[in-house]
N, C-alpha and C positions, 0 to 999 in steps of 0.2 A: 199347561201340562207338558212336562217334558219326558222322552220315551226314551228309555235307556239303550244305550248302540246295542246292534243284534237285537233287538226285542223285535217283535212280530210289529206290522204296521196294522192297524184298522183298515178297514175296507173303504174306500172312498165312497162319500157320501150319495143320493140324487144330485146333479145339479139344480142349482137356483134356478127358477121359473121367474123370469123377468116381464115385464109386461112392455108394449111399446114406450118409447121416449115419451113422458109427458109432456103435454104441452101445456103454456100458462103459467111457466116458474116464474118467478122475479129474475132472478140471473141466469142469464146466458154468456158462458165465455166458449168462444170455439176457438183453437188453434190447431193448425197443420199444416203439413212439410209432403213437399215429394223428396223421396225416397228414391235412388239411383239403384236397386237391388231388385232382386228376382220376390215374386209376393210369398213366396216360404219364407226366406230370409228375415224380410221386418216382419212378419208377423208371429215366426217363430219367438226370435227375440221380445217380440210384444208381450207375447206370453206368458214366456217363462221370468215371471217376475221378483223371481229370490236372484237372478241373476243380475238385476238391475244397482246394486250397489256394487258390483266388480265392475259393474260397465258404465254407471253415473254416479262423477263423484258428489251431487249432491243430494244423492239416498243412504240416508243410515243406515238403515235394516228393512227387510223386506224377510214374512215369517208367515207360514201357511198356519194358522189355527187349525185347520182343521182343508182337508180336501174331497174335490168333488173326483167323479170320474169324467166330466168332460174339461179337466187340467184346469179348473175355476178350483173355487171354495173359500174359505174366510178365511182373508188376508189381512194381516198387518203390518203396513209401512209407516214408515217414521224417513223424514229428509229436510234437507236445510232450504231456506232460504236466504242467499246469497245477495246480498245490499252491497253496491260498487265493487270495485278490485280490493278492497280491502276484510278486513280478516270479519266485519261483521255478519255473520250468520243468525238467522232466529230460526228452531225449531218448531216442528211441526210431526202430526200424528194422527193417524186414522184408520179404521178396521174398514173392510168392506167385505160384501158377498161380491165374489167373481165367479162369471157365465163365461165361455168361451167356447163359442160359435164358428167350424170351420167346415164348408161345403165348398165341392169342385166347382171351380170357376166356369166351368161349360153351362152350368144352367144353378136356377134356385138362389137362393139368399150367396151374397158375401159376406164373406168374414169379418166376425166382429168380434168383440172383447165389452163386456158390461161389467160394470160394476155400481153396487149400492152402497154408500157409508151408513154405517147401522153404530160407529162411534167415532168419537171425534167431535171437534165444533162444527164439523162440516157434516154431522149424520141427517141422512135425509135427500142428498145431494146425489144424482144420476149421473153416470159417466158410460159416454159412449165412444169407443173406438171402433173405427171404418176404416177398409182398407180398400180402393179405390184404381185398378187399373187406369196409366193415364199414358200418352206419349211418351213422359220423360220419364217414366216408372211407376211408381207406384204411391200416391195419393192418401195418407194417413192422416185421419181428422178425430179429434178429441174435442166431442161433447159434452158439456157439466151444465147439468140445471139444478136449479135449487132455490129454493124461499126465501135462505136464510138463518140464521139460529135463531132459538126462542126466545129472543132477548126484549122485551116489552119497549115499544117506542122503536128505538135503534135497529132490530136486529137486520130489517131491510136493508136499511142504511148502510150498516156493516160490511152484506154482501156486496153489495151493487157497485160499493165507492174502496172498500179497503182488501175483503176476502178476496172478492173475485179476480180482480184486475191486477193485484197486486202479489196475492199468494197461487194463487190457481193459474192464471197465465203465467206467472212466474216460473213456477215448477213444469207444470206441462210444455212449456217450452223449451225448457232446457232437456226434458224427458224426450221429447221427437226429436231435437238437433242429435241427443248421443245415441240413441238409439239406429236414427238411419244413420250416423256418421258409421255405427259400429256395423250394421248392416251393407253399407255400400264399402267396405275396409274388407269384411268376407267376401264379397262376392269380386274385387279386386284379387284377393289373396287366392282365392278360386280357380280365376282367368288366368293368373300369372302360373300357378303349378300344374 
């Protein structure tokens, strides 16, 4: 559905009610990076994920279905996968429900970022981002578990040896390199004005 400019927006929905990380998926890919920036900074940019294709060029679009009020709601991203320095890319596409989670650091939970794929070959797959005070900054960890798709025979296989490893740490890693790059570039451009 698209709203035509000037029209009234809908009220942002409840937020998504996520349950702990489950445990007992077939796959688990964790990747993370410290982040040389203040915990606003990557976690802001964490967030705001329609910004993610001006600031990683391998996200195509990134488009809110529909929004919550705690700056979650059903998201749909679409991004490339990037095979060596040459021009081969394989696309990729998926909805998810986004939670986003942000308490003072003084006490109570840290900040997090959930998300549930509800489409896509990867629906069904949990994702969790942490953000993690540490000596050299700040501590960003992206968790995906999942079963698999419900591919009779294979579909394990699929994740454990081809989805996960290959497309999921694929992306997600280049997703935490541009993110703190663009996170530690503010808070540079910050210090210096």
């Amino acid at each position: 559905m698209t709203i035509a400019q000037g029209a009234p927006q809908p009220a942002p929905r409840e937020p998504y009610d996520f349950d702990p990380m489950p445990a007992g998926r077939r796959l688990r890919v964790v990747d993370e990076r410290i982040a040389r920036a203040p915990m606003h900074a990557i976690f802001r940019l964490a967030r705001e994920v329609e910004r993610w294709p001006a600031l990683l060029r391998h996200y195509r679009w990134v488009r809110f279905r529909e929004r919550a009020r705690d700056g979650g709601g059903l998201v749909e991203m679409a991004a490339w996968r990037p095979f060596g320095p040459g021009p081969l890319h394989y696309p990729t596409w998926w909805v998810s429900e986004m939670g986003v989670q942000w308490s003072d650091l003084g006490g109570g939970e840290r900040p997090r970022i959930r998300f549930r794929h509800v489409e896509g070959i990867t629906r069904g797959m949990d994702v969790e981002w942490t953000f993690t005070p540490v000596a050299a900054g700040i501590r960003v960890r992206i968790v995906h578990l999942w079963d698999g798709p419900a591919w009779p025979v294979i579909g394990g296989f699929a994740a454990t040896r081809v989805i996960g490893p290959v497309f999921i740490h694929g992306i997600a890693a280049r997703t935490l390199a541009g993110l703190a790059a663009a996170a530690e570039q503010e808070a540079t451009n910050r210090s210096a004005g």
